[in-house]
PDB file of N, CA, C and O in Angstrom:
ATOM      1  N   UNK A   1      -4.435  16.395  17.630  1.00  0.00           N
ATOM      2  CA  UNK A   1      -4.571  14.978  17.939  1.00  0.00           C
ATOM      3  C   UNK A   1      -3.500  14.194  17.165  1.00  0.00           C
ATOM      4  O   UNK A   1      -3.035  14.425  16.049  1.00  0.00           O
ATOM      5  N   UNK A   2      -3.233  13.236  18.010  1.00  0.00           N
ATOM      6  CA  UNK A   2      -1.794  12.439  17.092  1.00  0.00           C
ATOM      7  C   UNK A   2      -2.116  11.897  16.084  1.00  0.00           C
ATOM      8  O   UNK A   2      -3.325  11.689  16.189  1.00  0.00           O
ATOM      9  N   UNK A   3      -1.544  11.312  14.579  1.00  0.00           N
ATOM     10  CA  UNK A   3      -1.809  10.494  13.809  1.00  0.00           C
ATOM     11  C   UNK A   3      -1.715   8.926  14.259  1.00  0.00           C
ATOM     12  O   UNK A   3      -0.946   8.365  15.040  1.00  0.00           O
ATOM     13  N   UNK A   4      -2.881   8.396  13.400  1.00  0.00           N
ATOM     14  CA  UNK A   4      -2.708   6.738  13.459  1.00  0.00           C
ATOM     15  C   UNK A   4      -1.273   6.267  13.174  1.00  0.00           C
ATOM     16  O   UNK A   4      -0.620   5.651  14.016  1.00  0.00           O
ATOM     17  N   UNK A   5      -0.968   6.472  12.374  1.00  0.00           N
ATOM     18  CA  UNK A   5       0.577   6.104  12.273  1.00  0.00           C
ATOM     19  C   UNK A   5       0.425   4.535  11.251  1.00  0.00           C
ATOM     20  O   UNK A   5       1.377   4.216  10.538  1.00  0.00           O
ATOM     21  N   UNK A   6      -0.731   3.746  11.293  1.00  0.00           N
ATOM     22  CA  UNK A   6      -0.570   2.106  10.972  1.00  0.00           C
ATOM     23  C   UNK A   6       0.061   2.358  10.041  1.00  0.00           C
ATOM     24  O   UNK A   6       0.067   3.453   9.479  1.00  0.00           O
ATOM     25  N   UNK A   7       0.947   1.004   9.599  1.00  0.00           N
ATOM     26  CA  UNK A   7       1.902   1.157   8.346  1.00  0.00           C
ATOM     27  C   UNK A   7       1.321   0.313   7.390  1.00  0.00           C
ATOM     28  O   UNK A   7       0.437  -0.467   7.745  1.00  0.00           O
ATOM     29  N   UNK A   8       1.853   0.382   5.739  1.00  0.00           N
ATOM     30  CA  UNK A   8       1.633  -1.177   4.720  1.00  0.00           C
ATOM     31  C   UNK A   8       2.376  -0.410   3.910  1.00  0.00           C
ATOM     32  O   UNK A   8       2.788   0.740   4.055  1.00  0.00           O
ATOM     33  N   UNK A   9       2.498  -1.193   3.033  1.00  0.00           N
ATOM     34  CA  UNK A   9       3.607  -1.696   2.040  1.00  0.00           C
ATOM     35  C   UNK A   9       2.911  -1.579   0.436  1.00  0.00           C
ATOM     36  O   UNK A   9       2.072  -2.441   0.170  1.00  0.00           O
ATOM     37  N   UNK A  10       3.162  -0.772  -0.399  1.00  0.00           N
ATOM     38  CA  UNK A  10       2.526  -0.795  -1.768  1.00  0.00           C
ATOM     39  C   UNK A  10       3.336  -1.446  -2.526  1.00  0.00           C
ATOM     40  O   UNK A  10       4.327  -0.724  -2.632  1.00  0.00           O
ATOM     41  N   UNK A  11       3.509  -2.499  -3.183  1.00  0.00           N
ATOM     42  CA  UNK A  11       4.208  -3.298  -4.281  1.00  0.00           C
ATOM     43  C   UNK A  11       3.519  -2.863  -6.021  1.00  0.00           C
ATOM     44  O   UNK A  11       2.550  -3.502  -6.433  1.00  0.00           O
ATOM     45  N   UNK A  12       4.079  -1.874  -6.791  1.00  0.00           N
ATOM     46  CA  UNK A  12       3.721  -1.718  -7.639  1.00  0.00           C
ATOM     47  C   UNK A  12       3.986  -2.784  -9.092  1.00  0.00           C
ATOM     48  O   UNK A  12       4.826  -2.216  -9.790  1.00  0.00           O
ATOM     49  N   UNK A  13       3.671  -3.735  -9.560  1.00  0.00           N
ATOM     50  CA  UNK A  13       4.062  -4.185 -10.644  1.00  0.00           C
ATOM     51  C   UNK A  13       4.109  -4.142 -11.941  1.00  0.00           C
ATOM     52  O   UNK A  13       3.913  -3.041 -12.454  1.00  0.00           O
ATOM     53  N   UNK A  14       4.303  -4.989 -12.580  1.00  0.00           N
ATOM     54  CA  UNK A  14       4.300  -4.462 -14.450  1.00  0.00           C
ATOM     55  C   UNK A  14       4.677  -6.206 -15.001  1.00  0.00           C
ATOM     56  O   UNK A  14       5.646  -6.825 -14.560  1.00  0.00           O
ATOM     57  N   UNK A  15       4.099  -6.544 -15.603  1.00  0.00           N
ATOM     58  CA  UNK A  15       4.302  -7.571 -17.301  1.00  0.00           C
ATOM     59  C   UNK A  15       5.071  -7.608 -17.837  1.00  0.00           C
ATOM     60  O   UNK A  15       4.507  -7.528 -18.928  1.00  0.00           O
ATOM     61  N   UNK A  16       6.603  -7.706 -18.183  1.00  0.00           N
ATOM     62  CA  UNK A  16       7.133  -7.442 -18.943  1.00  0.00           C
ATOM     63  C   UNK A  16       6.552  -8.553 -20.339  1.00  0.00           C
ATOM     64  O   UNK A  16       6.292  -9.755 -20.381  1.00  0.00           O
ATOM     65  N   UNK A  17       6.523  -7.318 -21.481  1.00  0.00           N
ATOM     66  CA  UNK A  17       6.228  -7.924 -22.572  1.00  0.00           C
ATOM     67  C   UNK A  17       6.541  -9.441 -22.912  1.00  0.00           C
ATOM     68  O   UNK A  17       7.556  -9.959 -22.445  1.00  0.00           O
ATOM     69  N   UNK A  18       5.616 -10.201 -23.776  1.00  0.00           N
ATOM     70  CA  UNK A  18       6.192 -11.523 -24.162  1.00  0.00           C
ATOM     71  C   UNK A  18       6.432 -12.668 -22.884  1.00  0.00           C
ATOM     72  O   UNK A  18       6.960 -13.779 -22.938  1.00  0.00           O
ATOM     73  N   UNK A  19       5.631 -11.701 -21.347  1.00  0.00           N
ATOM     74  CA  UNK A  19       6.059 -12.950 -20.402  1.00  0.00           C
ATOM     75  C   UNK A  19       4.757 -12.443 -19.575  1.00  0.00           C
ATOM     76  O   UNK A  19       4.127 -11.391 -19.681  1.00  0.00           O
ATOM     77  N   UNK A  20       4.528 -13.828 -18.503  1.00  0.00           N
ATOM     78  CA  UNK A  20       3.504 -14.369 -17.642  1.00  0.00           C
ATOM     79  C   UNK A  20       3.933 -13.517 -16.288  1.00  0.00           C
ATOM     80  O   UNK A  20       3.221 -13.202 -15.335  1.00  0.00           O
ATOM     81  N   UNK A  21       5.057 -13.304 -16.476  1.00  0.00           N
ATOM     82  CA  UNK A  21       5.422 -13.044 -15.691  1.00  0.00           C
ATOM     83  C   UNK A  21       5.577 -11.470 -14.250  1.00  0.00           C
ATOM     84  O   UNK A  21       6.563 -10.732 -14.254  1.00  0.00           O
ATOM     85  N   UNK A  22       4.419 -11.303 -13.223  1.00  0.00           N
ATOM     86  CA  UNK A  22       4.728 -10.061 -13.179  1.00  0.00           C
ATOM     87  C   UNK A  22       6.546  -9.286 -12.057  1.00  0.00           C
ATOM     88  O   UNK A  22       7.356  -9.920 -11.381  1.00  0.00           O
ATOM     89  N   UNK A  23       6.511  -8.494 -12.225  1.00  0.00           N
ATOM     90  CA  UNK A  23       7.626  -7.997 -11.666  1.00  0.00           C
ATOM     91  C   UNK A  23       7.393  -6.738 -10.259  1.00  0.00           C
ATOM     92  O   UNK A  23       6.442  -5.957 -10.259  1.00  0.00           O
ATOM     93  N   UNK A  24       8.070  -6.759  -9.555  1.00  0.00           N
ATOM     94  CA  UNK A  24       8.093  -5.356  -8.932  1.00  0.00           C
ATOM     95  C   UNK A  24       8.869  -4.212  -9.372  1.00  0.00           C
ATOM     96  O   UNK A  24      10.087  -4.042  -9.428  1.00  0.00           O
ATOM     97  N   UNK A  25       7.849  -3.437  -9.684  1.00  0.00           N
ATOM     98  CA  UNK A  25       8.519  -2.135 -10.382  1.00  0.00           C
ATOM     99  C   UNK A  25       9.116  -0.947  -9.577  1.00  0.00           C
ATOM    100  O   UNK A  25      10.076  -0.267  -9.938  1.00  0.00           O
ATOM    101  N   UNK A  26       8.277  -0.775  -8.232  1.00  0.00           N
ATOM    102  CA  UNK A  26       8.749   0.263  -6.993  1.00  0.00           C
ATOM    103  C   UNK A  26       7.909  -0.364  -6.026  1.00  0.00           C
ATOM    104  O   UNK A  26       6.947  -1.108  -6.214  1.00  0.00           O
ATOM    105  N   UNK A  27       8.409   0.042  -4.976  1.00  0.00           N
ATOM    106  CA  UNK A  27       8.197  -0.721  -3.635  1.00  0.00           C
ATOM    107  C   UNK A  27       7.747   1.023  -2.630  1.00  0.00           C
ATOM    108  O   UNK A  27       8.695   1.787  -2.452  1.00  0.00           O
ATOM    109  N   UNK A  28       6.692   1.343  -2.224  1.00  0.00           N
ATOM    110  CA  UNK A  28       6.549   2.856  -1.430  1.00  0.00           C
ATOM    111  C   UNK A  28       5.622   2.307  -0.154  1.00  0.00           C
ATOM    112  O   UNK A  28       4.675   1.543   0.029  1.00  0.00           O
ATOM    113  N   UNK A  29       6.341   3.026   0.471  1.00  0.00           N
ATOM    114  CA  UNK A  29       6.187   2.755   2.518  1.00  0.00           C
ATOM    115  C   UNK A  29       4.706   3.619   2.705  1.00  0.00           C
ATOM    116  O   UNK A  29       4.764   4.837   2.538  1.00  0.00           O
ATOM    117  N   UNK A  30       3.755   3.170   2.953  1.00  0.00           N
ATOM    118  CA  UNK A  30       2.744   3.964   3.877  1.00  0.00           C
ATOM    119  C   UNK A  30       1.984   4.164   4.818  1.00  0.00           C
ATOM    120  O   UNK A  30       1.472   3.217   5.415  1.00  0.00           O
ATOM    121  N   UNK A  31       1.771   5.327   5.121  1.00  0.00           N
ATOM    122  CA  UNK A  31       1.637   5.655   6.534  1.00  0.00           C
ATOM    123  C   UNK A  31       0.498   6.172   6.845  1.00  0.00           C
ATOM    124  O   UNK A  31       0.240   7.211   6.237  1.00  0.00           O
ATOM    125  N   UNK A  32      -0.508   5.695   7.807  1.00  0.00           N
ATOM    126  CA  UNK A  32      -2.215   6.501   7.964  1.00  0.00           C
ATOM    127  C   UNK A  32      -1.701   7.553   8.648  1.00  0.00           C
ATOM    128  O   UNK A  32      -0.844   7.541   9.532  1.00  0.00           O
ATOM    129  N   UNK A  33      -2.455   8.721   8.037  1.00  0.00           N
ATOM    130  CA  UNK A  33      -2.538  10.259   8.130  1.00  0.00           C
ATOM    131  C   UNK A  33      -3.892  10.919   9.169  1.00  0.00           C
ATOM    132  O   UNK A  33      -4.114  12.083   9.500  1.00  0.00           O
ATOM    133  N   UNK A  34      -4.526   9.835   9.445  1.00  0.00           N
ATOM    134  CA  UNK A  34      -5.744   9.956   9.848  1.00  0.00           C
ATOM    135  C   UNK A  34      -5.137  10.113  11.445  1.00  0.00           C
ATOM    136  O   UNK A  34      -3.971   9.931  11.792  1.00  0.00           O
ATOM    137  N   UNK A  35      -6.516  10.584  12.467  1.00  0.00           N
ATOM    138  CA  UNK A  35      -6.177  10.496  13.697  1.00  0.00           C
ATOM    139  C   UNK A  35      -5.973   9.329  14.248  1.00  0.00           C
ATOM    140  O   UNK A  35      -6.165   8.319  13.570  1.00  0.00           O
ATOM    141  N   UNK A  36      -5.512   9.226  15.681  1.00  0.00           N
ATOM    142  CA  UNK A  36      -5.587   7.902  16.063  1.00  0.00           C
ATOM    143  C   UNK A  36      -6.953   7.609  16.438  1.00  0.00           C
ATOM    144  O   UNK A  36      -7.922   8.358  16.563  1.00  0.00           O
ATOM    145  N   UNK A  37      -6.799   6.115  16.621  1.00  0.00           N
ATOM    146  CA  UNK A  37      -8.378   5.503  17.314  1.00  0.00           C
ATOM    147  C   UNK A  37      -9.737   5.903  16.394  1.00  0.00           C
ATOM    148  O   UNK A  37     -10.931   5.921  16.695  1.00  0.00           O
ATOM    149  N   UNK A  38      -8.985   6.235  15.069  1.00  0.00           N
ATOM    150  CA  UNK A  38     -10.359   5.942  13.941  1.00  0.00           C
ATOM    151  C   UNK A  38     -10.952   5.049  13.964  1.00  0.00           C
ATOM    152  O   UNK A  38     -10.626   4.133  14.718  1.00  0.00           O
ATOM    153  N   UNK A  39     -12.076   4.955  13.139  1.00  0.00           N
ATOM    154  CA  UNK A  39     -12.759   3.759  12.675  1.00  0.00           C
ATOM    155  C   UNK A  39     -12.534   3.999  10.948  1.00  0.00           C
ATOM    156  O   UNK A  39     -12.299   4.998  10.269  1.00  0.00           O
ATOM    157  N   UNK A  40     -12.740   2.508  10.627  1.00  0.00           N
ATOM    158  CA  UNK A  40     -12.881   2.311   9.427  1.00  0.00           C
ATOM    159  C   UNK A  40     -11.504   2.422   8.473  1.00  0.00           C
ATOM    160  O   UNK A  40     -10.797   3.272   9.015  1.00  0.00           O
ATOM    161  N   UNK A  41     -11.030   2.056   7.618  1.00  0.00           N
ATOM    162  CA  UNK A  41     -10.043   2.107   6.510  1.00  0.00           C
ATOM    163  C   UNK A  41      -8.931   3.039   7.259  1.00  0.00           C
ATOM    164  O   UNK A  41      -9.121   4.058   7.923  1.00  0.00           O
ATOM    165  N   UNK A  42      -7.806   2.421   6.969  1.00  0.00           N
ATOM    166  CA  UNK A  42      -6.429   3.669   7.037  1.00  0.00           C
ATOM    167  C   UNK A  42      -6.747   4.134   5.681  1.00  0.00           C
ATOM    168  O   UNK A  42      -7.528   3.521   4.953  1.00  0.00           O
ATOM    169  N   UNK A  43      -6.022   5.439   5.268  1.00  0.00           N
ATOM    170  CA  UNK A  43      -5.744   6.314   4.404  1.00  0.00           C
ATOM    171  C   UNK A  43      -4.404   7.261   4.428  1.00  0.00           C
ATOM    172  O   UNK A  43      -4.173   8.273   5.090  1.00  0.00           O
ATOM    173  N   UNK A  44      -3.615   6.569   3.477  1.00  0.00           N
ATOM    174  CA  UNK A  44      -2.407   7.650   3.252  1.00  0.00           C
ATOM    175  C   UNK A  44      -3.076   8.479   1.891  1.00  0.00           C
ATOM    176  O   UNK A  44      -3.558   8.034   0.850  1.00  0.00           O
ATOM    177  N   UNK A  45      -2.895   9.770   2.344  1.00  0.00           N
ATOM    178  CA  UNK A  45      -3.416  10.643   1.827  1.00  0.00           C
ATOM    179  C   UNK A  45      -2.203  11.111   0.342  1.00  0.00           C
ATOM    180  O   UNK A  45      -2.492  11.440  -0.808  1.00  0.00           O
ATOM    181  N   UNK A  46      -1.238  10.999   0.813  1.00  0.00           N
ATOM    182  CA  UNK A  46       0.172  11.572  -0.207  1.00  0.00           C
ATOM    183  C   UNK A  46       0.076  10.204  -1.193  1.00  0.00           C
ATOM    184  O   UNK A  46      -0.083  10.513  -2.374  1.00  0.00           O
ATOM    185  N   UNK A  47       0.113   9.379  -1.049  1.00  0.00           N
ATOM    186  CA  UNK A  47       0.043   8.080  -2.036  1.00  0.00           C
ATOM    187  C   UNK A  47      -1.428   7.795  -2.194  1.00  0.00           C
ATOM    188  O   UNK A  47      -1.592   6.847  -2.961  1.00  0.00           O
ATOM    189  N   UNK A  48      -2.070   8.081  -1.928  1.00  0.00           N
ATOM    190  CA  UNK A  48      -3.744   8.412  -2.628  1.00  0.00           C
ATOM    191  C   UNK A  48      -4.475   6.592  -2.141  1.00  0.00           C
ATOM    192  O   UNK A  48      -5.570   6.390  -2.666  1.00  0.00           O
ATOM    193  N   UNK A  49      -4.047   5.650  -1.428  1.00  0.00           N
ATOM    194  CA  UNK A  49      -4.120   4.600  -1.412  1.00  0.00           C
ATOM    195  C   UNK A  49      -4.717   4.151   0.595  1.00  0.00           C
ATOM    196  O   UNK A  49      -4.515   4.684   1.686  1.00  0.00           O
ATOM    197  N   UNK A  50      -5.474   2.929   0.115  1.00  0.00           N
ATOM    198  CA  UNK A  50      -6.262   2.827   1.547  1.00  0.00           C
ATOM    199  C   UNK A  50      -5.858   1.246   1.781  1.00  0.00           C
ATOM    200  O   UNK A  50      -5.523   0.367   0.986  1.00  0.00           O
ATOM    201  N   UNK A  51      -6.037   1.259   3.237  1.00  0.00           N
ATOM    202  CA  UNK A  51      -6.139  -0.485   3.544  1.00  0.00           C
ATOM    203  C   UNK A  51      -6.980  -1.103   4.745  1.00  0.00           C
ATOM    204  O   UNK A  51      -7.919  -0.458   5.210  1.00  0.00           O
ATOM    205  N   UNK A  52      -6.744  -1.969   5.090  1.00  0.00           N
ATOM    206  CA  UNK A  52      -7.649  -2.301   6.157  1.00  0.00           C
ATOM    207  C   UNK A  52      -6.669  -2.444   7.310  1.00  0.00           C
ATOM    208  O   UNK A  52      -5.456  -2.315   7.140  1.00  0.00           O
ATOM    209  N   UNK A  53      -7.096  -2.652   8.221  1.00  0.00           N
ATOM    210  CA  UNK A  53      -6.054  -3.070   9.654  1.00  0.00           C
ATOM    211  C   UNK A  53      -5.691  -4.238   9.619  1.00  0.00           C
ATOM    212  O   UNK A  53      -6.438  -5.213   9.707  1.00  0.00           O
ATOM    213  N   UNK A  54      -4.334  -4.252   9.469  1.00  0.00           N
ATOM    214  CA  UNK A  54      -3.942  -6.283  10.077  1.00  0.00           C
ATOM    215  C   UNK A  54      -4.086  -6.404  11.408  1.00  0.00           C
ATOM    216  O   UNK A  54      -4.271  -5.335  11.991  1.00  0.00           O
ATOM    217  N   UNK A  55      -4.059  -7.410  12.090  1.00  0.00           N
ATOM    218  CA  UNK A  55      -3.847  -8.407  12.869  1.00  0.00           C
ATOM    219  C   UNK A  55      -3.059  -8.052  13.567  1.00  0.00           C
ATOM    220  O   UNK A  55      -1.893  -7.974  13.180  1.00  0.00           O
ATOM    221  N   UNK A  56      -3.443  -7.698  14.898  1.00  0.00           N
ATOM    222  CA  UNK A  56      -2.550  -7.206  16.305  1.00  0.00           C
ATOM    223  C   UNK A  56      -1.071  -8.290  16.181  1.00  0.00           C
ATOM    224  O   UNK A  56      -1.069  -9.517  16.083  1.00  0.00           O
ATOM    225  N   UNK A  57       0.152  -7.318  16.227  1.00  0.00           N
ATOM    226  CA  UNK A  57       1.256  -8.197  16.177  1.00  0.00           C
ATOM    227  C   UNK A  57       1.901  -8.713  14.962  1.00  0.00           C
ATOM    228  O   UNK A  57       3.009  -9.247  15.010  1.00  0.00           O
ATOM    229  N   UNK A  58       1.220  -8.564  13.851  1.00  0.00           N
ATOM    230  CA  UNK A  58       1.346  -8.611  12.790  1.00  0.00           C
ATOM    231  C   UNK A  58       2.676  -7.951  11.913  1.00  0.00           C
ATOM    232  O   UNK A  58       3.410  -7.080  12.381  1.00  0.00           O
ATOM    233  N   UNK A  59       2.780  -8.361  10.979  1.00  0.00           N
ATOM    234  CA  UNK A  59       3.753  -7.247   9.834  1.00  0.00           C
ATOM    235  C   UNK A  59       2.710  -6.296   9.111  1.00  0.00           C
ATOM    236  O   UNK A  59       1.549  -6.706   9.107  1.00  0.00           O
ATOM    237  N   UNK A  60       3.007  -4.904   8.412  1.00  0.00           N
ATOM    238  CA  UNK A  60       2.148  -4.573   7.793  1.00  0.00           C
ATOM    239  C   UNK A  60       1.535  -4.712   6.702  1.00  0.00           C
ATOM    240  O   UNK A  60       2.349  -4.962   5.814  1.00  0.00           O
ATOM    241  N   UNK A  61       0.304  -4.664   6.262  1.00  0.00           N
ATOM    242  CA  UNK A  61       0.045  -5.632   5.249  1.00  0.00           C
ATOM    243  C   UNK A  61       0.445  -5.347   4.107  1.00  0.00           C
ATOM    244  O   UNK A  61       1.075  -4.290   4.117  1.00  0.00           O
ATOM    245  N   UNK A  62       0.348  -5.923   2.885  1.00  0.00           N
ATOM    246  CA  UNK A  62       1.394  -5.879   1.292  1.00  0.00           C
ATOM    247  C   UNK A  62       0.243  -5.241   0.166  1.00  0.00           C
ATOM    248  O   UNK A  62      -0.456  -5.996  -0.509  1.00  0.00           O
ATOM    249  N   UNK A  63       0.202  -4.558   0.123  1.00  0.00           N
ATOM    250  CA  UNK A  63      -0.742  -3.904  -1.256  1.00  0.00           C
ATOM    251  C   UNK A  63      -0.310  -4.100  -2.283  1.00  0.00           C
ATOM    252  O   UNK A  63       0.867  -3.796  -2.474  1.00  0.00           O
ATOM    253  N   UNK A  64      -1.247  -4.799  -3.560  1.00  0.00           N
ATOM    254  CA  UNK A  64      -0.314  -5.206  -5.018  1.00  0.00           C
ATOM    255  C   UNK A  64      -1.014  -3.947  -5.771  1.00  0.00           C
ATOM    256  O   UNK A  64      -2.021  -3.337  -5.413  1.00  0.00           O
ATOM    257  N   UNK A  65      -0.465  -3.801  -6.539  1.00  0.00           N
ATOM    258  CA  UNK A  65      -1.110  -2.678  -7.739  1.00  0.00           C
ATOM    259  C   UNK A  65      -0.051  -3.271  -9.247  1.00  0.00           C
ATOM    260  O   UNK A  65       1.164  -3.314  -9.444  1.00  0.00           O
ATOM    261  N   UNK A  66      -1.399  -3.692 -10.162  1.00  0.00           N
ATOM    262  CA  UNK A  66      -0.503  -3.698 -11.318  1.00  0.00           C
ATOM    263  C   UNK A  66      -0.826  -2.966 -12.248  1.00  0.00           C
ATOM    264  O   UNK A  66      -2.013  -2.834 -12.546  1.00  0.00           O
ATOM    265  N   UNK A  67       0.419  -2.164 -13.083  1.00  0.00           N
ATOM    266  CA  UNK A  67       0.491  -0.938 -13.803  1.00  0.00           C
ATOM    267  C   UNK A  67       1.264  -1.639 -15.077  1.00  0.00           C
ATOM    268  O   UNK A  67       2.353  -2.204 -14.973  1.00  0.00           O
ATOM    269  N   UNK A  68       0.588  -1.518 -16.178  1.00  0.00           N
ATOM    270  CA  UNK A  68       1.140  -1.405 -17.451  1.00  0.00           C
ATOM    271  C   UNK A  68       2.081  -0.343 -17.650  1.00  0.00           C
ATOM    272  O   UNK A  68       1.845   0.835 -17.383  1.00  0.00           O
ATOM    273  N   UNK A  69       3.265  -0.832 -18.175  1.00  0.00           N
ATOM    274  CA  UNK A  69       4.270  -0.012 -18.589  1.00  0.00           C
ATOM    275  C   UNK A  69       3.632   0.801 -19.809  1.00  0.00           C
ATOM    276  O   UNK A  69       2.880   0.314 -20.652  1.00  0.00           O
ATOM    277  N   UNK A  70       4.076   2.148 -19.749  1.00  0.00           N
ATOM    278  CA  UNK A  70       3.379   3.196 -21.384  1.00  0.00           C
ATOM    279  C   UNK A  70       4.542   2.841 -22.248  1.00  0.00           C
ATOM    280  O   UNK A  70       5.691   2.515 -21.948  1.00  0.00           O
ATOM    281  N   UNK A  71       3.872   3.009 -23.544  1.00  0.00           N
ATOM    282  CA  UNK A  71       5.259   2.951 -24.401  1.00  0.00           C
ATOM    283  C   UNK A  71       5.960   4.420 -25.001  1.00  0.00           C
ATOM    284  O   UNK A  71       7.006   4.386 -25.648  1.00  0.00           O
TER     285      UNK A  71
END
């Protein structure tokens, strides 16, 4: 059976110390792995991360994740 294929966008960020400010740290493309004509949540399985369906016609939607830099 074919894959869903829906797409979104993970925006990973980070704090840089001493500021309010957050940043984009990596930017990764993803893709539902699932069949087509599921129900419920996409799931890219390789980036471990889920979303909901946008809006027929739409762009795909923007996922934020913010990650503290390790020292």
């Amino acid at each position: 059976m074919p894959q869903c294929g829906s797409q979104a966008v993970l925006m990973i960020t980070t704090t840089p110390e001493g500021t309010a400010t957050n940043v984009v740290r990596r930017r990764v493309e993803l893709r539902c792995e699932l069949n087509e004509g599921h129900s419920g949540r996409h799931r890219d399985g390789q980036h471990g991360e889920e979303w909901e369906t946008s809006p027929t016609g739409s762009r795909p939607p923007t996922l934020l994740r913010q990650e503290d830099e390790e020292k």
